[in-house]
C-alpha positions as CSV (number, residue, x, y, z in Angstrom):
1,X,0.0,0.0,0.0
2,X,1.3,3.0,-1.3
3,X,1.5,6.1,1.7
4,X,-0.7,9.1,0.8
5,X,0.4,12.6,1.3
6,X,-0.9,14.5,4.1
7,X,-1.6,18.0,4.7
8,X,-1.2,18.5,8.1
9,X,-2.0,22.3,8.1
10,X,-4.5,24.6,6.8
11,X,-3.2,28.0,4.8
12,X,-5.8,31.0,5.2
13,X,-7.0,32.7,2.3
14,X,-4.0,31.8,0.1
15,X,-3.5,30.9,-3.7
16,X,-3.0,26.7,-4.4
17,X,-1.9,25.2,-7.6
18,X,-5.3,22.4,-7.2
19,X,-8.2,22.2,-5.7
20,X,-11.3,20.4,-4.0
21,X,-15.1,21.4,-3.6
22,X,-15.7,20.9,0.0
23,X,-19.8,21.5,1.1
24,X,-20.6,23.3,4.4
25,X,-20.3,19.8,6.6
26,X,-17.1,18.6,4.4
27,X,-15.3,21.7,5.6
28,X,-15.3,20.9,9.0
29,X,-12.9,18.0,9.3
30,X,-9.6,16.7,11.0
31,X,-8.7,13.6,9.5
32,X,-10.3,12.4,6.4
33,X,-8.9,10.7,2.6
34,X,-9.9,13.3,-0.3
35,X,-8.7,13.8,-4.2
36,X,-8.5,16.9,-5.5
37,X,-10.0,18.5,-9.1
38,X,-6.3,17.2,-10.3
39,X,-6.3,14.4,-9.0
40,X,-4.0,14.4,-6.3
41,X,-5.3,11.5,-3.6
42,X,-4.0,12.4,0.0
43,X,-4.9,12.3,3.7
44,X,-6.2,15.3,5.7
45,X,-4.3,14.6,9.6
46,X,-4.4,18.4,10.7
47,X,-3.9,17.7,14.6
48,X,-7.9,18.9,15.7
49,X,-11.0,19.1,13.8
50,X,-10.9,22.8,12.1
51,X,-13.3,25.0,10.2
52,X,-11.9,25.3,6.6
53,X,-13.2,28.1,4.7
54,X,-13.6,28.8,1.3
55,X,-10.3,30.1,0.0
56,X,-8.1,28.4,2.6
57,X,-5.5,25.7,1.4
58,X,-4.5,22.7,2.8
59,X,-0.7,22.3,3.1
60,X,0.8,18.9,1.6
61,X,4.1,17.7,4.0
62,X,6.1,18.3,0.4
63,X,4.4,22.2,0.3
64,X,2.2,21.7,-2.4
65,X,-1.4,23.7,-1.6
66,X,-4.8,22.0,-2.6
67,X,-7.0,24.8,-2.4
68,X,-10.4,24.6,-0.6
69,X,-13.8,26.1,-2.6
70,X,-17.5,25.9,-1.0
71,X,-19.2,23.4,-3.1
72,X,-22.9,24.3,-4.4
73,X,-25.4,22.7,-2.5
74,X,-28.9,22.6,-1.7
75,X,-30.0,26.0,0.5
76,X,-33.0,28.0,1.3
77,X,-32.9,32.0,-0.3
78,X,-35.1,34.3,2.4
79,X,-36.1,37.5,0.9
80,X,-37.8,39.9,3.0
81,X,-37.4,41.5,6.5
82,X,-33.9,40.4,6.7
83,X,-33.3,41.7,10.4
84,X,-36.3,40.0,11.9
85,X,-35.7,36.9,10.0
86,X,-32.0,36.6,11.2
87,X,-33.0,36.6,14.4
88,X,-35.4,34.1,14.1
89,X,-33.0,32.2,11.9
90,X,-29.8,33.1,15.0
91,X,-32.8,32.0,17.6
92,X,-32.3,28.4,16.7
93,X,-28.7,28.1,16.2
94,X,-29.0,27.5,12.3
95,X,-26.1,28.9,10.0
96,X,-26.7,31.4,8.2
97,X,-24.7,33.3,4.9
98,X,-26.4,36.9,5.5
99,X,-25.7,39.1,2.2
100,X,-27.4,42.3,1.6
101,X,-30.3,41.4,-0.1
102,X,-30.4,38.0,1.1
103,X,-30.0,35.3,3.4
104,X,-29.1,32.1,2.8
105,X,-29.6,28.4,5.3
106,X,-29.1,24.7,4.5
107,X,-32.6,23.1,3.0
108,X,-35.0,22.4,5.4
109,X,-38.6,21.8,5.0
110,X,-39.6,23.0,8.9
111,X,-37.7,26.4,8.7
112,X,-39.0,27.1,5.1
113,X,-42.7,26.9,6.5
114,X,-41.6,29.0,9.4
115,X,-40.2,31.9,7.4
116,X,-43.0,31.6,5.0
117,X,-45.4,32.2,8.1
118,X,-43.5,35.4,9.0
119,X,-43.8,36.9,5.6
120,X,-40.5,35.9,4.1
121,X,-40.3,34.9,0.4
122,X,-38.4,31.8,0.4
123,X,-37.2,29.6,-2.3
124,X,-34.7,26.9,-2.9
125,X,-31.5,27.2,-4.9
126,X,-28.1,25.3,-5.1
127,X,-25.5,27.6,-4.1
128,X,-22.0,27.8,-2.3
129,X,-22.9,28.1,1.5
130,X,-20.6,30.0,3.5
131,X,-22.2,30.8,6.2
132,X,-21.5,33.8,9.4
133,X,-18.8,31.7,11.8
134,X,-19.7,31.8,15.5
135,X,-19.7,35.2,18.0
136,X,-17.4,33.4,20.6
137,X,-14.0,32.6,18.1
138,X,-15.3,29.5,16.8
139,X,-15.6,29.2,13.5
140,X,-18.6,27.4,13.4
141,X,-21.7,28.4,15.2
142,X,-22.3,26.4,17.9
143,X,-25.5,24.9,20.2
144,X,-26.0,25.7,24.1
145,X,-22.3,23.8,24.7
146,X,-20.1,26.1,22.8
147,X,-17.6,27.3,25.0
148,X,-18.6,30.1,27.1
149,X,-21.2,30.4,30.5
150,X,-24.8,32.0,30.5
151,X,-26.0,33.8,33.6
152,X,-28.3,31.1,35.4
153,X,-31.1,33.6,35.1
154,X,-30.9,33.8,31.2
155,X,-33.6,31.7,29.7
156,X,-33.9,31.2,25.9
C-alpha cells in the first residue's frame, strides 16, 4: 500500500496550484482521505478538527497547496425583513450566509414553513454556502455547549 500525502495544516486565504469542492459539513474536518480536481489523492491529519473556509488551502508535508472552494449545495434564499428573519434564523442556532439582499440556510422543509409564516419569500437554490462563523472565536456556530457560561437567570 502506497503512503498518501498529508496536509497536516490549513493555509488561510491563500492561492494553491489544485483544488477540492468541499460543502458546508465537508469543511469541517480533522482527519479524512480526499482527491483533488487534479487528482491528487491524500490524507487530511491536521492535529484537531478545524473549520476550513472557502479560500483556505491545505498544506501537503512536500508544500504543495490544494486549495479549498465551498461546493454548491442545496439552501434556502429568504427575501424579506432580513433583520427579523436573522434573528429568528440566529434564535435556533442555524447557519446562516447573511448578504445584503439576502440570506441564505441549509434546506429544510420545517424552517422554510416557518419563514414563509412570518412573511419571508423563500425559495430553494443550489449555491456555495458560507455561512457567518460563531460570536465566541469559533468558526462554526455552535448549540447551548459552545464554549462560554450563560448567567443562570438567562432563559432562551
Amino acid at each position: 500500500m502506497i503512503a498518501l500525502p498529508r496536509a497536516t495544516t490549513v493555509a488561510r486565504q491563500t492561492p494553491a496550484s489544485d483544488h477540492i469542492d468541499l460543502t458546508y459539513d465537508a469543511r469541517f474536518l480533522r482527519r479524512k482521505r480526499l482527491e483533488s480536481a487534479g487528482g491528487i489523492a491524500f490524507l487530511v491529519d491536521l492535529p484537531e478538527t478545524s473549520d476550513i473556509r472557502d479560500g483556505d488551502a491545505l498544506v501537503l508535508e512536500d508544500g504543495r497547496r490544494i486549495g479549498v472552494r465551498a461546493a454548491p449545495e442545496p439552501l434556502l434564499e429568504i427575501r424579506g425583513d432580513l433583520p427579523r428573519l436573522a434573528w429568528h434564523i440566529g434564535n435556533r442556532h442555524t447557519p446562516c450566509q447573511i448578504e445584503p439582499d439576502r440570506l441564505l440556510i441549509r434546506a429544510d422543509h420545517v424552517l422554510a414553513k416557518m419563514l414563509a409564516g412570518l412573511g419571508a419569500e423563500v425559495r430553494e437554490v443550489t449555491a456555495p454556502f458560507t455561512p457567518e462563523g460563531g460570536a465566541y472565536g469559533h468558526g462554526r456556530t455552535m448549540g447551548h455547549s459552545h464554549g462560554h457560561d450563560h448567567d443562570p437567570a438567562h432563559e432562551h
